[in-house]
C-alpha positions as CSV (number, residue, x, y, z in Angstrom):
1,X,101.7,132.4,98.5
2,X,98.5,133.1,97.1
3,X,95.2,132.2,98.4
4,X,92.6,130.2,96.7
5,X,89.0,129.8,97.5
6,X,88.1,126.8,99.9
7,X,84.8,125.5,97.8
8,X,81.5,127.2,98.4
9,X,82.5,129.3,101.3
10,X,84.2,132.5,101.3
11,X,87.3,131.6,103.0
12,X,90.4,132.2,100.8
13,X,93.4,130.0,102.2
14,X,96.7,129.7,101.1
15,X,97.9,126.0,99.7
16,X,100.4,125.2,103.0
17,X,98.1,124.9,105.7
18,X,99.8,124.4,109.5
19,X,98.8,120.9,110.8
20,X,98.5,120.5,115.2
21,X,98.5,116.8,115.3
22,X,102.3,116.5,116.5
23,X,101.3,119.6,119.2
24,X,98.8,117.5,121.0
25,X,102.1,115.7,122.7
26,X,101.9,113.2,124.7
27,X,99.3,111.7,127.2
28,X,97.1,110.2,124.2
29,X,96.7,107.1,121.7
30,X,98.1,108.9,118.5
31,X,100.9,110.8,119.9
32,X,104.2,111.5,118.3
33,X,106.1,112.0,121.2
34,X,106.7,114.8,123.6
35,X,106.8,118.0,122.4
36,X,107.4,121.4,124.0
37,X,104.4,124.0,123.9
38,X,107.0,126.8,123.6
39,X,108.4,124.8,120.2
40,X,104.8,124.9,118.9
41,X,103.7,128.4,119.8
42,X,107.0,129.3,117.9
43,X,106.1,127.3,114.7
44,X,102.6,129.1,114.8
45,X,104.0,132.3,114.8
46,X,106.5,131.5,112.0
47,X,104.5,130.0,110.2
48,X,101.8,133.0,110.0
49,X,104.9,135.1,109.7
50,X,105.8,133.2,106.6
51,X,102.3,133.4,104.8
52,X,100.5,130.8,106.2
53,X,96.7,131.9,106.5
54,X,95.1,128.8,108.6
55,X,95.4,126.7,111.1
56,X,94.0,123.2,111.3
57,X,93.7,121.3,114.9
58,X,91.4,119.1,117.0
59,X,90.4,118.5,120.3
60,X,91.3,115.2,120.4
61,X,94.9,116.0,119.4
62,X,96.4,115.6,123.2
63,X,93.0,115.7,124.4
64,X,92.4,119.1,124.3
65,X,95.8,119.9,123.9
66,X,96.6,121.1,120.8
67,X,93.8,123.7,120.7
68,X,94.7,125.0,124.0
69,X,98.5,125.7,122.1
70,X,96.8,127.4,119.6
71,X,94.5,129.5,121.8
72,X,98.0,130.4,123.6
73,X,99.4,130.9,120.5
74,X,96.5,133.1,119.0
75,X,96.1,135.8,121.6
76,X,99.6,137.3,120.4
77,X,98.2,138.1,117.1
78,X,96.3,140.5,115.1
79,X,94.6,139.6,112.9
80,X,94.7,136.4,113.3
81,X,94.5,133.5,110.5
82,X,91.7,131.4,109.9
83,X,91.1,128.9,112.6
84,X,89.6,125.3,111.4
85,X,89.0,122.9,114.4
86,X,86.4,120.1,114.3
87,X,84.2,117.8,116.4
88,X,82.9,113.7,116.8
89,X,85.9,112.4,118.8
90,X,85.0,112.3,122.8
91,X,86.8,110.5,125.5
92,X,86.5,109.2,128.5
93,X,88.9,109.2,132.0
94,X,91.3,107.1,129.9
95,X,91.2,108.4,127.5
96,X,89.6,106.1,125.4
97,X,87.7,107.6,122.4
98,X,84.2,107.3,121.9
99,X,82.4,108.3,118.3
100,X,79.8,110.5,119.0
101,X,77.6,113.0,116.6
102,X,74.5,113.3,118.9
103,X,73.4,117.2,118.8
104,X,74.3,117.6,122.5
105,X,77.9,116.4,122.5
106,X,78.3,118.4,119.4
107,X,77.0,122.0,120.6
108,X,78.8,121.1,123.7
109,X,82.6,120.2,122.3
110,X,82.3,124.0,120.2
111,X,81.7,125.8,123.4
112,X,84.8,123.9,124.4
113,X,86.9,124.7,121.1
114,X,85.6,128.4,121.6
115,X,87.2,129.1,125.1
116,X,90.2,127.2,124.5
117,X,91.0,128.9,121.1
118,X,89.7,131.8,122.3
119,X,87.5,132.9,119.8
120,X,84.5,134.7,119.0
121,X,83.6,132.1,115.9
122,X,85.0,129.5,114.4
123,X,85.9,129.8,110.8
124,X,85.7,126.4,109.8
125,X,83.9,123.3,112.0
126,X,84.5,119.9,111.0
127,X,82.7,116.7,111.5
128,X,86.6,114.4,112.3
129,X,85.1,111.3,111.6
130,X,81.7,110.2,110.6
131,X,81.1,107.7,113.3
132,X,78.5,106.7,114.3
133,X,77.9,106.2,110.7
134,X,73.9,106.3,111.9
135,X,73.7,109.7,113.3
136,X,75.4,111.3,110.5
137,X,72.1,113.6,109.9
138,X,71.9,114.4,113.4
139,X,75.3,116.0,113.7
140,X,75.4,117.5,110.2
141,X,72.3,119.0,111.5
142,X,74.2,120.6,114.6
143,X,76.9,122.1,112.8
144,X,74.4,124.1,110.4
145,X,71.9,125.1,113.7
146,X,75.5,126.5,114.8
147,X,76.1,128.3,111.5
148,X,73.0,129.6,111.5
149,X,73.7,131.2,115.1
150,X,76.9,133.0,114.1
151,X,79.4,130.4,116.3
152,X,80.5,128.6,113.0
153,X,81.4,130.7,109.7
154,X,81.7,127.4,107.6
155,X,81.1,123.4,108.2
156,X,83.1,120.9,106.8
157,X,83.7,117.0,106.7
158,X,86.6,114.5,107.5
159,X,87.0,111.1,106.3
160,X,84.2,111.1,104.6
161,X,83.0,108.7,101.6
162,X,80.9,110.1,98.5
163,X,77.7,108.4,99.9
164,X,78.0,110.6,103.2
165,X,79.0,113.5,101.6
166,X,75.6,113.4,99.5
167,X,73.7,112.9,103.1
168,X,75.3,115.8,104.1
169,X,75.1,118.0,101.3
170,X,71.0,117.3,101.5
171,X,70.6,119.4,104.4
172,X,73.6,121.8,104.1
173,X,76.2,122.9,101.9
174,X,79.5,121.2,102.9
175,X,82.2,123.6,102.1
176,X,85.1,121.0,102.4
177,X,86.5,117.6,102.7
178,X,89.7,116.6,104.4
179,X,90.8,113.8,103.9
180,X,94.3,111.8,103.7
181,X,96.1,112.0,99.9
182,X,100.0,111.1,99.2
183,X,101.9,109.7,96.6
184,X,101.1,105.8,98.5
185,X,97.4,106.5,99.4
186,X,95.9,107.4,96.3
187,X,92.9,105.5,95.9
188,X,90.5,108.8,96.3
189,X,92.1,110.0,92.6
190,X,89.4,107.7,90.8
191,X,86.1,108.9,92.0
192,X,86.3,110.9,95.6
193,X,88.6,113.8,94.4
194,X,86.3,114.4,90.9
195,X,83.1,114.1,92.5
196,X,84.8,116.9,95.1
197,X,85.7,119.0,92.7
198,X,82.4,119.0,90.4
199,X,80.4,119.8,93.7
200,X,82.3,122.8,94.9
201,X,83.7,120.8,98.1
202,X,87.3,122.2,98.7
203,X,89.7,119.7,99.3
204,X,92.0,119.9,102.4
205,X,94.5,116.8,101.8
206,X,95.9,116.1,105.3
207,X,99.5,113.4,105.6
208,X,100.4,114.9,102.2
209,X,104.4,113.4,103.5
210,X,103.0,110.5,105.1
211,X,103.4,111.2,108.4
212,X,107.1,112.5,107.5
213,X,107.9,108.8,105.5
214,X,107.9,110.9,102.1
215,X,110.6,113.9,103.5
216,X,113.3,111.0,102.7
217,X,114.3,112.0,106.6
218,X,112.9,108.3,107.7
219,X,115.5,105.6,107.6
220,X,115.7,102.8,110.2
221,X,118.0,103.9,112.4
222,X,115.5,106.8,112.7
223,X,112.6,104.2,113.2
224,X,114.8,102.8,115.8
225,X,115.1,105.4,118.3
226,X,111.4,107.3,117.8
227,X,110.1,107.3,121.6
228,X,108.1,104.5,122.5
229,X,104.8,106.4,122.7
230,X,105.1,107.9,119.0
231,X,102.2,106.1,117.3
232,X,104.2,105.8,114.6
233,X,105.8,102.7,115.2
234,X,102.2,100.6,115.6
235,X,101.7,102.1,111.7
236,X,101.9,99.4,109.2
237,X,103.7,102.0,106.6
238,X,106.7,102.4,109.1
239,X,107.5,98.5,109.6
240,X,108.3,95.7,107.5
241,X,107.5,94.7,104.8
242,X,105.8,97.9,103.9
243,X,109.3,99.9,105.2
244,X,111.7,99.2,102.8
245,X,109.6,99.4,99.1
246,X,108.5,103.1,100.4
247,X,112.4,103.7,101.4
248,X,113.1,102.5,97.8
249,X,110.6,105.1,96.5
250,X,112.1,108.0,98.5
251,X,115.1,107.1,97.7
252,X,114.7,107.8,94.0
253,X,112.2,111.0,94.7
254,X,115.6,112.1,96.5
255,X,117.3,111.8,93.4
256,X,114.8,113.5,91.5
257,X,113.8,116.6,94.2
258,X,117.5,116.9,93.9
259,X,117.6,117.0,90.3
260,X,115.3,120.1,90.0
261,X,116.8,122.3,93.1
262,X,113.7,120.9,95.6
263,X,113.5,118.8,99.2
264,X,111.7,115.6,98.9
265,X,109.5,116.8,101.6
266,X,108.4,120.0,99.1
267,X,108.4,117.3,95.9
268,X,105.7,115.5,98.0
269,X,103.9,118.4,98.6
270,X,103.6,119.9,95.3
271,X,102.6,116.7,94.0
272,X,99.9,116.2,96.2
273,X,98.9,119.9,95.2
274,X,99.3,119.4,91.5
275,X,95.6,117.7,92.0
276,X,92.9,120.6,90.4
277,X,90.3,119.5,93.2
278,X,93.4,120.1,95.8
279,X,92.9,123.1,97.3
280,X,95.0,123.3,100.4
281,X,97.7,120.6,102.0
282,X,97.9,120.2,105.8
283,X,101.4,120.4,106.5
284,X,102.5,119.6,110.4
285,X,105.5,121.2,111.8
286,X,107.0,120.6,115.1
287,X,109.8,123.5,115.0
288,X,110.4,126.8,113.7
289,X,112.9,125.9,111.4
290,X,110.8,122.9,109.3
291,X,108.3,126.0,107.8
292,X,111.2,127.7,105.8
293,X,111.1,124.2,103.7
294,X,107.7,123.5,103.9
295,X,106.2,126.3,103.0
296,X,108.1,126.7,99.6
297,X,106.1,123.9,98.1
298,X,102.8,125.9,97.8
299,X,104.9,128.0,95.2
300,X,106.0,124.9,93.5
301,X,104.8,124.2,90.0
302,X,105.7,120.9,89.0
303,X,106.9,120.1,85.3
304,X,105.2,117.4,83.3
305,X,108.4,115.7,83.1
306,X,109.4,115.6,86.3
307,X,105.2,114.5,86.9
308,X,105.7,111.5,84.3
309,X,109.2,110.7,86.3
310,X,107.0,110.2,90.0
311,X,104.3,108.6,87.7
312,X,106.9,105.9,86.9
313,X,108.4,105.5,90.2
314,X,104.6,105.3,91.8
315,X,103.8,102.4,89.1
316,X,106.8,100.5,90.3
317,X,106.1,100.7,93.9
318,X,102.6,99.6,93.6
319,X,104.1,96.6,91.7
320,X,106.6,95.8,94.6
321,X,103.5,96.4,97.1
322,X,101.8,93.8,95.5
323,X,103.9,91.5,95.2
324,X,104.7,91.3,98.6
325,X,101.1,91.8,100.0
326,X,99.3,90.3,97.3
């Protein structure tokens, strides 16, 4: 695959980006059920063996988890790929999160990412959420003191609206936005994405399948049996009456992945990528085996036929969402 530039920085990424979400495993609120550490030190590996450049994880992925995978993972290679981790989401003995973008917690949680990844520097540092909405300024002001002192190349945003963006961008260049984009969660197209792309803020689109819903490798029999902890089945998307008008819509991008020699699950992709201001999609894998498909779709150039044809089958489902929602 070939790289492209991640907005003002000088990291140059490839378009398939490994997600860690589903590595976190169990023991927290957003898991997706168990998952064995050797199963995602293998995916790493392939995954950089297959082109993959970066990384993207969390601490609060398995509370700590998933970066302590990583680290594992990380220490058998040379050179390593880029590493983007981020910051905001504590916890306490419950594991119940607690917002928090105060200057301490924040220079504190990268010494933590730093051991457990094992690194010298991180390459990119994200704010995950920007909660408490308040203290924005204090912890965008963290992450460029820790730029500044050579233990973050890059600083980046999550979940972040135009109006915090332009608080952030006041004291320090933001170098990216992630930020959740699919065929069903679109609403970003209209002013988010543009105002991205004219600033030079690279855009990492995370759930680019929707949580797996868009691979057309959800049914309900397959809802039916996820484990009880997979958070998953609490998500409005994945029960009724949302359920069955997305099902209809995979169904038919079945027919047409099909119809041009694709998976659904790369079809998704690719569309998500087709975006100019798209620079990179966050693609989680929980097996070896899933990159061989995956990673295909950063290659992917969609025709403008076969755009107009998901166009079509988008208009219809936001019809049949409506009229069931209202």
């Amino acid at each position: 695959m070939k790289t492209r530039k991640l907005g003002n920085s000088d990291l140059h990424i490839t378009p398939i980006g490994l997600g860690t979400f589903a590595m976190g495993s169990t023991g927290w609120h957003a898991s997706w059920g168990p998952q064995k550490d050797s199963d995602s030190i293998d995916t790493i590996k392939r995954a950089v063996e297959s082109g993959i450049n970066w990384i993207d994880t969390a601490p609060i992925y398995g509370l700590n988890h998933a970066e302590e995978v990583v680290g594992k993972a990380l220490k058998e290679m040379s050179p390593r790929p880029i590493i983007a981790t981020k910051c905001s989401r504590t916890w306490d003995e419950e594991g119940n999160i607690i917002p928090n973008l105060k200057r301490t917690s924040i220079r504190s949680e990268v010494e933590g990412s730093l051991k457990r990844l094992k690194v010298d520097a991180i390459d990119l540092y994200q704010i995950h959420w920007p909660f408490p909405d308040e203290d924005i300024e204090e912890g965008w002001s963290a992450v460029a003191e820790l730029i500044a002192e050579g233990k973050v190349r890059y600083g980046g945003v999550s979940n972040f609206s135009i109006d915090q963006l332009k608080r952030a961008q006041s004291i320090h260049p933001v170098a990216s936005l992630q930020t959740p984009y699919s065929m069903i969660r679109r609403k970003l197209e209209k002013d988010l994405l543009p105002y991205c792309e004219v600033n030079g803020i690279g855009i990492l689109a995370y759930s680019p399948m929707q949580k797996g819903l868009l691979t057309g490798k959800i049914t309900l029999e397959r809802m039916a049996g996820l484990p009880e902890n997979d958070h998953r089945r609490m998500d409005p998307n994945f029960t009724e009456p949302r359920l069955a008008i997305h099902l209809d819509l995979v169904n038919k991008l079945e027919t047409l992945a099909a119809d041009i020699g694709v998976t659904c699950a790369q079809l998704s992709i690719a569309w998500a990528l087709r975006n100019p201001a798209v620079t990179s999609a966050i693609v989680g894998s929980r097996q070896p085996e899933q990159m061989k498909e995956t990673i295909k779709a950063g290659d992917i150039a969609l025709s403008t036929e076969t755009l107009n044809a998901v166009a079509e089958y988008l208009r219809e489902h936001r019809e049949n969402l409506q009229g069931v929602l209202g």
